[in-house]
C-alpha angles and dihedrals in degrees: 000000000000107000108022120139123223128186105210106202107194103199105200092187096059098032081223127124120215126191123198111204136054114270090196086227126162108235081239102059096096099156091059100043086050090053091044079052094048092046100049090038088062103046130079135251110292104018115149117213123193123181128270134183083334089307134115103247125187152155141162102221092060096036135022141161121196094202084187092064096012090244122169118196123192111189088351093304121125104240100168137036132178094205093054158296106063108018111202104153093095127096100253081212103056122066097271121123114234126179137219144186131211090010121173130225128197134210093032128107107236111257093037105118115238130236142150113274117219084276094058084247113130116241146156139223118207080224093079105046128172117198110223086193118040092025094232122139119220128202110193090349130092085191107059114187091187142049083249111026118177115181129166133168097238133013108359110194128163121209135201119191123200135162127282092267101024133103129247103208126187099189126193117210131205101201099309087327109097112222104188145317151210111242136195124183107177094200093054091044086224132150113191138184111193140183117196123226114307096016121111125205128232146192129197135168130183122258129225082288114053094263127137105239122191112238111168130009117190105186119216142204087063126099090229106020119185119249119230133212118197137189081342132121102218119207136178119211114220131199088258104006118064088198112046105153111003133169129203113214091196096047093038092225145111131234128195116203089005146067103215114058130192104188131046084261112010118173132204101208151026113319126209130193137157096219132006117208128194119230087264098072092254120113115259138258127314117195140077140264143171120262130205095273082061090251127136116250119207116208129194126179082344086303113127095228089173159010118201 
């Protein structure tokens, strides 16, 4: 019988004492209902008795109930109210819906997020863990570095459904002004990265040692912005040729049809051209000359026109 609450209600009005509970007495134990009598006669309205050592025990400075406001105080604090805040004056067993603040939970390491388990028992996984302290979410993490921090031991992949003809949009904010997104339409079949107006997009990539290094700039808040390429050698693969237009950062040169070249434009392959003009605005040179091979080369308006 250890351990078992009872709420003792004295009504004045009626001289007659009620007890709610079940005290799991023979009819025949006398002496023991005369001593729970006894017991319940001499306390006050709103005492609460539990059973100890097969004896009623109460006492008002450690429980009370205030049946008039549905008050409970523990150690003369208030702990429940009916009209708001923490609400205790509900069976726990029954489908009502208390609430309670400040409540404690066994059995889980702080920062794990509870939720009812497939029993409607509340439990927590160290796998979804919230930091109290810092405000960052992990996802198979309990030591979040971010403010959202996935982790997984093999393959680690995020998804984002939406309709047929919807978008999936991931936005980047600076402050309440968005400054680009990733965006997805099924319907369309389209991936797009887009800056708004005034942002600029960037791409860096680290060098041998460790350093950020700038590779292409793309300026916005212009209708047709320049696009910049930095500290990067740029090639373009072709169907034969596996350099079919290249440019070599360090040599400040370009090479068509091959990726080393030795002039500041050096070409593999034949060249055609309706006019050729110097760098002082006049055509180029007419004339002929012998090449290595021992041919004769014909020039007009620095065009080869022929090799004999």
């Amino acid at each position: 019988m250890n351990g078992k609450i009872y709420v003792v209600l004295l009504s004045f009005l009626m001289s007659t004492v009620v007890l709610s509970g079940c005290v799991n007495m023979s009819s025949s134990d006398v002496d023991a209902l005369n001593d729970v009598v006894d017991a319940v006669d001499d306390a006050v309205d709103g005492t609460i008795f539990f059973i100890h050592d097969d004896s009623f025990y109460g006492n008002v400075s450690h429980l009370f109930y205030d049946a008039d406001e549905g008050l409970l105080y523990v150690n003369g604090t208030c702990v429940g109210s009916a009209a708001g805040g923490n609400v205790f004056d509900q069976d726990l067993n029954t489908s009502g819906s208390p609430t309670f603040n400040g409540l404690t939970l066994s059995e889980l390491t702080p920062g794990e997020i509870v939720f009812p388990a497939a029993d409607g028992s509340l439990t927590g996984n160290s796998s979804l863990f919230f930091g109290s302290a810092t405000g960052r979410l992990g996802i198979g993490t309990s030591s979040p570095r971010d403010l959202l921090h996935i982790q997984a031991t093999g393959n680690c992949q995020a998804r984002m459904t939406s309709g047929a003809t919807s978008l999936s949009r991931m936005l980047w904010y600076n402050g309440d002004t968005v400054g680009g997104y990733f965006m997805a339409r099924g319907d369309t079949q389209a991936f797009s990265f887009v800056a708004r107006s005034g942002y600029s997009i960037n791409f860096f990539t680290t060098d041998s040692s460790g350093k950020d290094k700038h590779r292409l700039f793309i300026p916005g808040g212009t209708d047709i912005p320049t696009a910049i390429l930095r500290n990067i050698n740029f090639n373009v693969e072709g169907l034969t040729k596996s350099s079919l237009f290249y440019t070599d950062y360090a040599n400040d040169s370009i090479g068509i049809g091959l990726s080393n070249p030795a002039y500041t434009f050096d070409v593999d392959g034949a060249i055609h051209g309706t006019d050729y003009y110097s760098s002082d605005g006049s055509l180029g040179w007419t004339g002929t000359f012998t090449n290595g091979d021992g041919k004769t080369v014909t020039v007009k308006n620095g065009l080869i026109t022929g090799v004999s």
